[in-house]
PyMOL Python script that loads the backbone (N, CA, C, O; Angstrom):
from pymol import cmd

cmd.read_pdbstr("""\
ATOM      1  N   UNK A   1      13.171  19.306 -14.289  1.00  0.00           N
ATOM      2  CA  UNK A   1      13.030  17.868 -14.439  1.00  0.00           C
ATOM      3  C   UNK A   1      11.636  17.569 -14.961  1.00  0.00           C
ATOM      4  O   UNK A   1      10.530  17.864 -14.506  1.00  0.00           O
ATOM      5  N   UNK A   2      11.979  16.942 -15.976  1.00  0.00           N
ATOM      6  CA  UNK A   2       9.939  16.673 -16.780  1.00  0.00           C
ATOM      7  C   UNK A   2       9.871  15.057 -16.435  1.00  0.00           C
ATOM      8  O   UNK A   2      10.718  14.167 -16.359  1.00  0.00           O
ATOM      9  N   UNK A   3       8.246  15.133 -16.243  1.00  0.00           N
ATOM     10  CA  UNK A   3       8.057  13.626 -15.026  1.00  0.00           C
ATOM     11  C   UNK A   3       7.737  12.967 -16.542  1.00  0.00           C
ATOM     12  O   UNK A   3       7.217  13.556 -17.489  1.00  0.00           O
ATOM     13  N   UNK A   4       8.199  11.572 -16.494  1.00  0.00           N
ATOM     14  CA  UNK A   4       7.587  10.751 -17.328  1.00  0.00           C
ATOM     15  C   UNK A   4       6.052  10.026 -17.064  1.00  0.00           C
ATOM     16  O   UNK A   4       5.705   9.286 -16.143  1.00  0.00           O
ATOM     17  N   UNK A   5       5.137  10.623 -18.448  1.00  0.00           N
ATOM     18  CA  UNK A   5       4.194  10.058 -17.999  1.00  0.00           C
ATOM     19  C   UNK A   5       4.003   7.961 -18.685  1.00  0.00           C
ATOM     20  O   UNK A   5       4.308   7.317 -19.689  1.00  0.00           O
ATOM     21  N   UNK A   6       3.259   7.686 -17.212  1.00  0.00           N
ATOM     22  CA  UNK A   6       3.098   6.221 -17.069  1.00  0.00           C
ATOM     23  C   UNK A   6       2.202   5.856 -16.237  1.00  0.00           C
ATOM     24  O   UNK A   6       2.202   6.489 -15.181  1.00  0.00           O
ATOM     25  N   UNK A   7       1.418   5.030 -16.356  1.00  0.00           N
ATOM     26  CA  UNK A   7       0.314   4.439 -15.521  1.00  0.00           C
ATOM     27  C   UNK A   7       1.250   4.206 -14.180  1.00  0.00           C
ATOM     28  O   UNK A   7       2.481   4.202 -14.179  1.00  0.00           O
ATOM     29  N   UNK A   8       0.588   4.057 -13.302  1.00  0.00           N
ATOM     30  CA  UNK A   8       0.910   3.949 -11.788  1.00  0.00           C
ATOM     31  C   UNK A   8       0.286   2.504 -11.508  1.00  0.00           C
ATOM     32  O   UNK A   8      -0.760   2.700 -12.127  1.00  0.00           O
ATOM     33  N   UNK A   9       0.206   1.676 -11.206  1.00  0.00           N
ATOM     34  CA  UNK A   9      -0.457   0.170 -10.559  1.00  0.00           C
ATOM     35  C   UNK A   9      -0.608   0.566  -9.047  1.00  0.00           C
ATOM     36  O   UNK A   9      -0.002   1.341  -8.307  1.00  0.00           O
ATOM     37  N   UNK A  10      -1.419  -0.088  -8.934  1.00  0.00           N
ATOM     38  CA  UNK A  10      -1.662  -0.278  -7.174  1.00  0.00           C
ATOM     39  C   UNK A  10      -0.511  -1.577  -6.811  1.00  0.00           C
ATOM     40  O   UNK A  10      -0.539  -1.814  -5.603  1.00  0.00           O
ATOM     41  N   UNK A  11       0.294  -2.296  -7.426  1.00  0.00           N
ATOM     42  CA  UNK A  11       1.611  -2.938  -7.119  1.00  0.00           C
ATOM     43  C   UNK A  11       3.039  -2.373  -7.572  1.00  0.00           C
ATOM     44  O   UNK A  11       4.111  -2.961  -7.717  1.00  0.00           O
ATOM     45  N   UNK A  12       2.597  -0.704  -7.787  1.00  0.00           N
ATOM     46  CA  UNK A  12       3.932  -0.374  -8.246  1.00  0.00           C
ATOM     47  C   UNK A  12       3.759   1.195  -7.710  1.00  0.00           C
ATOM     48  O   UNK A  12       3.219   2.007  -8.462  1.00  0.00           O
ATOM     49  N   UNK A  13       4.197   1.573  -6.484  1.00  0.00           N
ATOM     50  CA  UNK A  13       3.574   2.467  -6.086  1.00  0.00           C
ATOM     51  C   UNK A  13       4.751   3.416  -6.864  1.00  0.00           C
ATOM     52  O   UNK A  13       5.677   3.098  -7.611  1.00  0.00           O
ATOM     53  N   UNK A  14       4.360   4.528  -6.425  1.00  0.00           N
ATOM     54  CA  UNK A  14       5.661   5.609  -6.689  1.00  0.00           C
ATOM     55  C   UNK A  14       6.296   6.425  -6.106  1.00  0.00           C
ATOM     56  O   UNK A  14       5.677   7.099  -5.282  1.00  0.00           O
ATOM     57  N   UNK A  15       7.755   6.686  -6.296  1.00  0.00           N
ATOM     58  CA  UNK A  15       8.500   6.829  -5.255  1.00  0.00           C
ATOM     59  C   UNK A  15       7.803   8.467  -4.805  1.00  0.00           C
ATOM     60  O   UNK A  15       6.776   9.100  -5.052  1.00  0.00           O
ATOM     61  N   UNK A  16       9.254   8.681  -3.888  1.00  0.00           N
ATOM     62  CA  UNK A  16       8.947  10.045  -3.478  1.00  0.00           C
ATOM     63  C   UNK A  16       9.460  11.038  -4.235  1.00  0.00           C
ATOM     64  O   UNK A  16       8.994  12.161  -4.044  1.00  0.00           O
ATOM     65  N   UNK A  17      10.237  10.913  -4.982  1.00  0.00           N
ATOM     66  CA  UNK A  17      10.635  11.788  -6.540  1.00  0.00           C
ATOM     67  C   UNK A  17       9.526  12.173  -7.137  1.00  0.00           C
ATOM     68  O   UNK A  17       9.218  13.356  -7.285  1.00  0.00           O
ATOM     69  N   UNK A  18       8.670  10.941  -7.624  1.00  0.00           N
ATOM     70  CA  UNK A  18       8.192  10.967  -8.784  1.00  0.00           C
ATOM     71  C   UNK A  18       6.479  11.829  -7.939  1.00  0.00           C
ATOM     72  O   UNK A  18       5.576  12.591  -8.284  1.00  0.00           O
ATOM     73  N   UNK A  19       6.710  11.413  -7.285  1.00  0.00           N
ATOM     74  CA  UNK A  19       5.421  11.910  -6.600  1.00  0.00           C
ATOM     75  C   UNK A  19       5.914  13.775  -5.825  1.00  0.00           C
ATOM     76  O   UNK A  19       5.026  14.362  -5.206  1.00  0.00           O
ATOM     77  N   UNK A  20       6.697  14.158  -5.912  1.00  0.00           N
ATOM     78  CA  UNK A  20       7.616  15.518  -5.509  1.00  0.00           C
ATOM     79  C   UNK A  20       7.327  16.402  -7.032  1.00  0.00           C
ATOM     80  O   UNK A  20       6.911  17.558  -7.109  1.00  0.00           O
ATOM     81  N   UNK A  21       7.685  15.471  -8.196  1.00  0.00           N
ATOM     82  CA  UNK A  21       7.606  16.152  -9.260  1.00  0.00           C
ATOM     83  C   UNK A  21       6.228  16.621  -9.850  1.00  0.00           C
ATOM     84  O   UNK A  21       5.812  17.540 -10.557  1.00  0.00           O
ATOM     85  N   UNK A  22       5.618  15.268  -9.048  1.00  0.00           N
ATOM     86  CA  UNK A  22       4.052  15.765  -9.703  1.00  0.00           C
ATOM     87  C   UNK A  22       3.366  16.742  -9.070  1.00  0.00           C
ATOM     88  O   UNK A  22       2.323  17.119  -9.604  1.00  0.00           O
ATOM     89  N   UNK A  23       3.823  17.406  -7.718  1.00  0.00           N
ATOM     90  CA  UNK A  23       2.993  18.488  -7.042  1.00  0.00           C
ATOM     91  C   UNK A  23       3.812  19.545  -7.869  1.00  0.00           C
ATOM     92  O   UNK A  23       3.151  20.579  -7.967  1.00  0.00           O
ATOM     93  N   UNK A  24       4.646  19.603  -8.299  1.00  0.00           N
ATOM     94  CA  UNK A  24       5.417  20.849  -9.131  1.00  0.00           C
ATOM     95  C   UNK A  24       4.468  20.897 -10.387  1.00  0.00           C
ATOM     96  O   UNK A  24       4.760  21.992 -10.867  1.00  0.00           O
ATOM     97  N   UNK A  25       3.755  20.490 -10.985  1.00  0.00           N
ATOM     98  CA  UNK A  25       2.903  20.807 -12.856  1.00  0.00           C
ATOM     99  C   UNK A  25       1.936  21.529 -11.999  1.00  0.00           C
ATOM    100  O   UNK A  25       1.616  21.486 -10.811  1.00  0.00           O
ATOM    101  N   UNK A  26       1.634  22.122 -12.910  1.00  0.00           N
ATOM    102  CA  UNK A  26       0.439  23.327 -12.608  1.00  0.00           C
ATOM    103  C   UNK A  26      -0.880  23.227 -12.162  1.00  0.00           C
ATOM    104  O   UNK A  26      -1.257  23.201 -13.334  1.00  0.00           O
ATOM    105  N   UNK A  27      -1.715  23.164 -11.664  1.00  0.00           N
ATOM    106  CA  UNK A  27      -2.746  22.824 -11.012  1.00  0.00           C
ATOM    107  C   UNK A  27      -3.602  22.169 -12.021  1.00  0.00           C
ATOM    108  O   UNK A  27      -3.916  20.986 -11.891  1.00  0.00           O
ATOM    109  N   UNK A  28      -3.997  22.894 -13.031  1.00  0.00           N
ATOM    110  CA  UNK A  28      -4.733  22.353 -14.149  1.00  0.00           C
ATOM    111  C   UNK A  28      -4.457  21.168 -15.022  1.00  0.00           C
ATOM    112  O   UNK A  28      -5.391  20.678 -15.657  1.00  0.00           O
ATOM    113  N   UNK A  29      -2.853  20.503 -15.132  1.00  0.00           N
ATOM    114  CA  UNK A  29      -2.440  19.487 -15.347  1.00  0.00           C
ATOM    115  C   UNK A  29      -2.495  18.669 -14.086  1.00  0.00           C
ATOM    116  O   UNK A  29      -2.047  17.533 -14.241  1.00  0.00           O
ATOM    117  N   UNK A  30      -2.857  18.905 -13.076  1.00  0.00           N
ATOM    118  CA  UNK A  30      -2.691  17.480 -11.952  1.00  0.00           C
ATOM    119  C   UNK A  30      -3.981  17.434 -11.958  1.00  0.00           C
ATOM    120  O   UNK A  30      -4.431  16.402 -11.460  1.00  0.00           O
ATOM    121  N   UNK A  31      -5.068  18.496 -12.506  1.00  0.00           N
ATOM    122  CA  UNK A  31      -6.423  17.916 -12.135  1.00  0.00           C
ATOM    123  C   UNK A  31      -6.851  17.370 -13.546  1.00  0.00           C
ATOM    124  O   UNK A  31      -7.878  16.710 -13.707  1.00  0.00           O
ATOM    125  N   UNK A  32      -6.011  17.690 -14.515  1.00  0.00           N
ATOM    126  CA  UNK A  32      -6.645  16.840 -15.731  1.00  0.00           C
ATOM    127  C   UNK A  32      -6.057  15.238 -15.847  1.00  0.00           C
ATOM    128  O   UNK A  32      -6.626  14.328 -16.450  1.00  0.00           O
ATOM    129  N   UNK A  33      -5.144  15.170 -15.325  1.00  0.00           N
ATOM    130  CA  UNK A  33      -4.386  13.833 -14.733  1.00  0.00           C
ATOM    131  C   UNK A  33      -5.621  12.989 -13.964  1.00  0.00           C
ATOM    132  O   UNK A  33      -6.215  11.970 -14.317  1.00  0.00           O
ATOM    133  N   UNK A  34      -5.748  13.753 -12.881  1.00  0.00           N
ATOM    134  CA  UNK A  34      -6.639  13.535 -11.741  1.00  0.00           C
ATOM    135  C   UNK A  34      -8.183  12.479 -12.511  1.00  0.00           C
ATOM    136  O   UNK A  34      -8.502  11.313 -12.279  1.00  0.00           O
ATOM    137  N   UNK A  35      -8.842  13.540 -13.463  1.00  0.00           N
ATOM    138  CA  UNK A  35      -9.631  13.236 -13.694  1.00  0.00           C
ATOM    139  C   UNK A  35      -9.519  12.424 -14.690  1.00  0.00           C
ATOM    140  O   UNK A  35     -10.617  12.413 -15.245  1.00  0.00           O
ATOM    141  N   UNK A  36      -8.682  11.625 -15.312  1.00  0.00           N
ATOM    142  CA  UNK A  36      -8.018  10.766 -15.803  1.00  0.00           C
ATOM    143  C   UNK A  36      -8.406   9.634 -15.265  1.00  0.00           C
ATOM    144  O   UNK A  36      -9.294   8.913 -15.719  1.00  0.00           O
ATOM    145  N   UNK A  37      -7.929   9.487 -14.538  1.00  0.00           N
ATOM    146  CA  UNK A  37      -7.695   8.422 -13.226  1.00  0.00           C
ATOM    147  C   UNK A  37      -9.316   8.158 -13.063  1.00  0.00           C
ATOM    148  O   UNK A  37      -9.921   7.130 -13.371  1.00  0.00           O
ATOM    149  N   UNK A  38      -9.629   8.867 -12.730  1.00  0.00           N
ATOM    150  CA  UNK A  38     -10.984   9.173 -12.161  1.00  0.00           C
ATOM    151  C   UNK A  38     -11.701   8.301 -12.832  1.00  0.00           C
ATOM    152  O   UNK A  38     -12.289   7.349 -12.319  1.00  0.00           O
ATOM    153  N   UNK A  39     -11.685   8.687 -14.441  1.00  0.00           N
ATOM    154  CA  UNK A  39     -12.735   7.697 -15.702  1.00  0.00           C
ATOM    155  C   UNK A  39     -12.011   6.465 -16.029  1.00  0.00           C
ATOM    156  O   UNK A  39     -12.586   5.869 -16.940  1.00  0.00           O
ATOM    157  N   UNK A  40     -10.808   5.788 -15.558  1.00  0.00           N
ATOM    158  CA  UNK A  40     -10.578   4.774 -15.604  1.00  0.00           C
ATOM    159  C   UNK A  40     -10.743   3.917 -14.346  1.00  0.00           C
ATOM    160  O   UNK A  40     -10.940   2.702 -14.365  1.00  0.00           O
ATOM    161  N   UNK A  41     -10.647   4.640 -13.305  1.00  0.00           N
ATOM    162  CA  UNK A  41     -11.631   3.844 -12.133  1.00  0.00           C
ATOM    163  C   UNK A  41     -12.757   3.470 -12.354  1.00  0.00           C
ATOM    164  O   UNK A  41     -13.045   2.273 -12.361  1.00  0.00           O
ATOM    165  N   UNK A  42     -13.746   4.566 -12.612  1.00  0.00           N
ATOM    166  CA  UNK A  42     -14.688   3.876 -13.209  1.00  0.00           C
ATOM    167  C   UNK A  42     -15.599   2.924 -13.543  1.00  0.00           C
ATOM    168  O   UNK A  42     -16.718   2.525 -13.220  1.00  0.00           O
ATOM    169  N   UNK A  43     -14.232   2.583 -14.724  1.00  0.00           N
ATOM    170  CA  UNK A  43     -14.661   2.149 -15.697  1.00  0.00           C
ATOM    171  C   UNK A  43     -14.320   0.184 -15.254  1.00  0.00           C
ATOM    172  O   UNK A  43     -14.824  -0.874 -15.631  1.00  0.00           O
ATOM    173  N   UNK A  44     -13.254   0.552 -14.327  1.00  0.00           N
ATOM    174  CA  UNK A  44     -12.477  -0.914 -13.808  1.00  0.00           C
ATOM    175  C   UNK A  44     -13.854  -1.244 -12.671  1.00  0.00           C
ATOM    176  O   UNK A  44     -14.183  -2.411 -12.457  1.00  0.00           O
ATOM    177  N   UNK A  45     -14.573  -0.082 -12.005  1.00  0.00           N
ATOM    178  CA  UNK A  45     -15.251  -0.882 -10.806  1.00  0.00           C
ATOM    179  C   UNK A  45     -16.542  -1.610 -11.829  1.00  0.00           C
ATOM    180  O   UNK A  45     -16.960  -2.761 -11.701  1.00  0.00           O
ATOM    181  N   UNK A  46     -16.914  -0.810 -12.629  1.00  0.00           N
ATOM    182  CA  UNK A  46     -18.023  -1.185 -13.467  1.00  0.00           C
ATOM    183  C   UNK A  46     -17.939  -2.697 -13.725  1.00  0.00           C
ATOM    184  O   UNK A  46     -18.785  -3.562 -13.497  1.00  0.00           O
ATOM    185  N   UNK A  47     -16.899  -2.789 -14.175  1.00  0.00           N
ATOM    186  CA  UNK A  47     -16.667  -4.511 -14.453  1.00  0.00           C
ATOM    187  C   UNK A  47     -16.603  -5.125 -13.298  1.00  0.00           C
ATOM    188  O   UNK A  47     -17.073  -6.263 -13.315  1.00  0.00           O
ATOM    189  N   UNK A  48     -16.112  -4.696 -12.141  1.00  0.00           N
ATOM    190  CA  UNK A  48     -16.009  -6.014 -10.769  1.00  0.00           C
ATOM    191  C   UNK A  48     -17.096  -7.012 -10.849  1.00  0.00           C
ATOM    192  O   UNK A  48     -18.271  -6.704 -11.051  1.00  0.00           O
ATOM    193  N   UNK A  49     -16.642  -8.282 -10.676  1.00  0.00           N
ATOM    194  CA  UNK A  49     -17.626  -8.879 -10.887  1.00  0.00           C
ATOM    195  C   UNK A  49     -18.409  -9.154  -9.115  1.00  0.00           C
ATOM    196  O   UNK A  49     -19.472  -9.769  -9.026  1.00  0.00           O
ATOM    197  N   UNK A  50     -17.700  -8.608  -7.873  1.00  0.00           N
ATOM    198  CA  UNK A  50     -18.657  -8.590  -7.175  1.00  0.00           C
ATOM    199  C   UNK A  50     -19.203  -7.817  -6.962  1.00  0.00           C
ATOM    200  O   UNK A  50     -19.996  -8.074  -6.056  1.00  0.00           O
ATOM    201  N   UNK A  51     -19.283  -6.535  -7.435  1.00  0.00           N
ATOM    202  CA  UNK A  51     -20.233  -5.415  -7.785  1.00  0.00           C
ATOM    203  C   UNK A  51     -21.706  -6.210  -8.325  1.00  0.00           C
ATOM    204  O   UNK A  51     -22.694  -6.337  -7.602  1.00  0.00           O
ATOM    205  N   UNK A  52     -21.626  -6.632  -9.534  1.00  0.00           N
ATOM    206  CA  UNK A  52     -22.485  -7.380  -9.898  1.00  0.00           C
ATOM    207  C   UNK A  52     -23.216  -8.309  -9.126  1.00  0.00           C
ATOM    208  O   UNK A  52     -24.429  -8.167  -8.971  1.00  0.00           O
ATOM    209  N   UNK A  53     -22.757  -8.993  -8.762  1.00  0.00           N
ATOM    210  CA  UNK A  53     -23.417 -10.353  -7.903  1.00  0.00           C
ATOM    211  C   UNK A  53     -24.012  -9.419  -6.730  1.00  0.00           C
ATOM    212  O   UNK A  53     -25.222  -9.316  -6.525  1.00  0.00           O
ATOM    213  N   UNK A  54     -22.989  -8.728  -5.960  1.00  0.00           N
ATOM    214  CA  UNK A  54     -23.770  -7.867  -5.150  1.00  0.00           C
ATOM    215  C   UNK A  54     -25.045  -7.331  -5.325  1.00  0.00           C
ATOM    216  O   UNK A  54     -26.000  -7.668  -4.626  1.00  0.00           O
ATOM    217  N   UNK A  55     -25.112  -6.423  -6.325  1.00  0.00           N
ATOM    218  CA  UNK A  55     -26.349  -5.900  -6.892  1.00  0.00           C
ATOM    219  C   UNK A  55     -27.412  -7.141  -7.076  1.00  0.00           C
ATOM    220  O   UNK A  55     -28.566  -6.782  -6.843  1.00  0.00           O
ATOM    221  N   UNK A  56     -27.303  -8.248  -7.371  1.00  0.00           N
ATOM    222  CA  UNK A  56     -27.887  -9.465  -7.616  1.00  0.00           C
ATOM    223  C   UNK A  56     -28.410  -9.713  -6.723  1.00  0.00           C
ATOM    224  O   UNK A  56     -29.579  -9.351  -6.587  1.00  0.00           O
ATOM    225  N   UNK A  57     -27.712 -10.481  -5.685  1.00  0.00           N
ATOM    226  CA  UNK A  57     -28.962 -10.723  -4.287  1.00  0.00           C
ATOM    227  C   UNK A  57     -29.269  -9.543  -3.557  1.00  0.00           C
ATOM    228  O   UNK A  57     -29.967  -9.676  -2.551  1.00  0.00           O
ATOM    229  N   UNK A  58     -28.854  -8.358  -3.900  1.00  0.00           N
ATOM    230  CA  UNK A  58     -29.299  -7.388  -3.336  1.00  0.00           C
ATOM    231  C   UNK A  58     -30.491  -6.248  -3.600  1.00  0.00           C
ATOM    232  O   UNK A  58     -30.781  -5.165  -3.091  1.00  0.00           O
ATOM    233  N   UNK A  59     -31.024  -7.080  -4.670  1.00  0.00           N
ATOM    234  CA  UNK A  59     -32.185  -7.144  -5.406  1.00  0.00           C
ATOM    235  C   UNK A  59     -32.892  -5.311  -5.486  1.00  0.00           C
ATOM    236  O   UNK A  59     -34.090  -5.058  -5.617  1.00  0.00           O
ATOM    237  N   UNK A  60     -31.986  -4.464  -5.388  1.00  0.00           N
ATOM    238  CA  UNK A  60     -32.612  -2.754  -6.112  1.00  0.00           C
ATOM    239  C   UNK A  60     -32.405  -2.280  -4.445  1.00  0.00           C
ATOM    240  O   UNK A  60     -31.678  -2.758  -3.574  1.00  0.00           O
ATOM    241  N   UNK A  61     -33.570  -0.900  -4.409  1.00  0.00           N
ATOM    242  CA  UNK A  61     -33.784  -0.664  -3.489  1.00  0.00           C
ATOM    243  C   UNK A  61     -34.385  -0.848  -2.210  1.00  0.00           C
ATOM    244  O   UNK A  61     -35.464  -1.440  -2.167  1.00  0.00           O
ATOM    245  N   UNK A  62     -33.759  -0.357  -0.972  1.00  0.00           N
ATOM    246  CA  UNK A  62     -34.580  -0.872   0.079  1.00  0.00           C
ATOM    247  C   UNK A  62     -36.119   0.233   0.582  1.00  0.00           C
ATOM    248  O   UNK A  62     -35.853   1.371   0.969  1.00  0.00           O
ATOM    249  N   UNK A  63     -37.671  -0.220   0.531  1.00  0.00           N
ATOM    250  CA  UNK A  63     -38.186   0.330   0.613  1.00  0.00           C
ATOM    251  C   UNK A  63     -38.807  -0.185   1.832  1.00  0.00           C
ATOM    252  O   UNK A  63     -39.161  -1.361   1.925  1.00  0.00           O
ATOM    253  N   UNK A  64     -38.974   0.854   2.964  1.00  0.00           N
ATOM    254  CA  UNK A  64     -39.763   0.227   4.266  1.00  0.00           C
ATOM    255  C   UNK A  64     -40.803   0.788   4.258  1.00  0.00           C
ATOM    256  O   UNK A  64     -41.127   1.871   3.770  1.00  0.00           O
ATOM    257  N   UNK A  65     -41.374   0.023   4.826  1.00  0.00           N
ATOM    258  CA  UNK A  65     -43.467   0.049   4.909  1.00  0.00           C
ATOM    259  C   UNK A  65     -43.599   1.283   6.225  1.00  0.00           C
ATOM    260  O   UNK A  65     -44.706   1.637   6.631  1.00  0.00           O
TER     261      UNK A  65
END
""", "prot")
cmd.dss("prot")
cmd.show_as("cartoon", "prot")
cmd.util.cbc("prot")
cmd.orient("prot")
């Protein structure tokens, strides 16, 4: 059975098939998958915009005397 590849959403989870099939590909395809994922996380927290604002009043590092 060959898994169709497709983005996953955090509102579209995936079943237990599809997630059965994916521990079956070879180690080196679930970690190039993996790290997939990985640089599009990323790339989505980079933009949060309360990441930003956070960093904003949170003005760098904390240095104590």
């Amino acid at each position: 059975m060959a898994m169709q590849a497709h983005v996953a959403r955090a509102e579209h989870a995936l079943t237990l098939t599809q997630r059965r099939a994916y521990m079956t590909l070879p180690l080196e395809e679930r970690r190039k998958r993996l790290a997939a994922q990985a640089e599009r996380m990323v790339e989505h927290y980079e933009q949060e915009t309360e990441r930003t604002e956070r960093e904003a009043w949170q003005g760098g590092d904390i240095v104590e005397p």
